[in-house]
N, C-alpha and C positions, 0 to 999 in steps of 0.2 A: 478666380484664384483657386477655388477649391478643384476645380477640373485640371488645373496647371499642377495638383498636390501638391500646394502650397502648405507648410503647417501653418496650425492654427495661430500662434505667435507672430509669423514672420505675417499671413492675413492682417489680424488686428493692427501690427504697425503699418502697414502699407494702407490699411483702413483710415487710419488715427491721422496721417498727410493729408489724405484727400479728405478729409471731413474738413480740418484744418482750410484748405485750400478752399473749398468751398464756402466757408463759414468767412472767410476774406470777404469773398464775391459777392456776399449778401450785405456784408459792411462796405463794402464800394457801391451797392448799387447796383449790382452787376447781374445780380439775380433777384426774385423776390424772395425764397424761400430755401435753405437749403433741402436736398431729396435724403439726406442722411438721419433723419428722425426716422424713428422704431425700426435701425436695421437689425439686426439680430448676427451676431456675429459667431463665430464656431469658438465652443468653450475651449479654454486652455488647463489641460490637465497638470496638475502638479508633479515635477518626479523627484522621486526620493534624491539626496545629495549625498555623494559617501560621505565618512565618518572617519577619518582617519583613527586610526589605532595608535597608543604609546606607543608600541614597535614600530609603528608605520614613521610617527614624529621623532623617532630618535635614529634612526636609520637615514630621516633626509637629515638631520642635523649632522650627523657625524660624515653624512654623504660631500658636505658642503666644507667651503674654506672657513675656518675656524673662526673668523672675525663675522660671519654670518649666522653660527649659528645660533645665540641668543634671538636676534629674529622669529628665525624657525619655533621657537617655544613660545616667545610671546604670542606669535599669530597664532600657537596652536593655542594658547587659552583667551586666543581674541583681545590683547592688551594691546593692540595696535598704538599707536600715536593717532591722536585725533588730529584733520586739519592737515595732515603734512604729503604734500603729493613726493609717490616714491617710482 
């Protein structure tokens, strides 16, 4: 996967199935051991996340239909509703 320049993310999950799948096959019987112990997988580097600005957050609010944009301020101080798919 790494010769395919796969990142290191999309590796790990495509990793994370086949271990899975294998880890079945050893609970079926189907193998004796899985071969996925001490793989060592490619670290995942962390990247910074923008930061929206006031300016930034009042610019999409007033960008938006007016009945949305109380929204827009909650999510910007993260006052979501918990629980409620949107």
């Amino acid at each position: 996967m790494e010769d395919a320049k796969l990142a290191p993310r999309t590796i790990r999950s495509h990793y994370g199935v086949f271990r899975a799948l294998l880890n079945a096959a050893v609970v079926e019987d189907l193998i004796a051991v899985t071969p996925c112990r001490g793989v060592r997988l490619p670290e995942v580097r962390k990247t910074p996340k923008p930061i929206a600005s006031v300016e930034d957050v009042v610019r999409l609010a007033t960008a938006v239909p007016a009945e949305y944009a109380p929204a827009i301020y909650l999510a910007a101080l993260d006052l979501r509703m918990q629980g409620v798919c949107v």
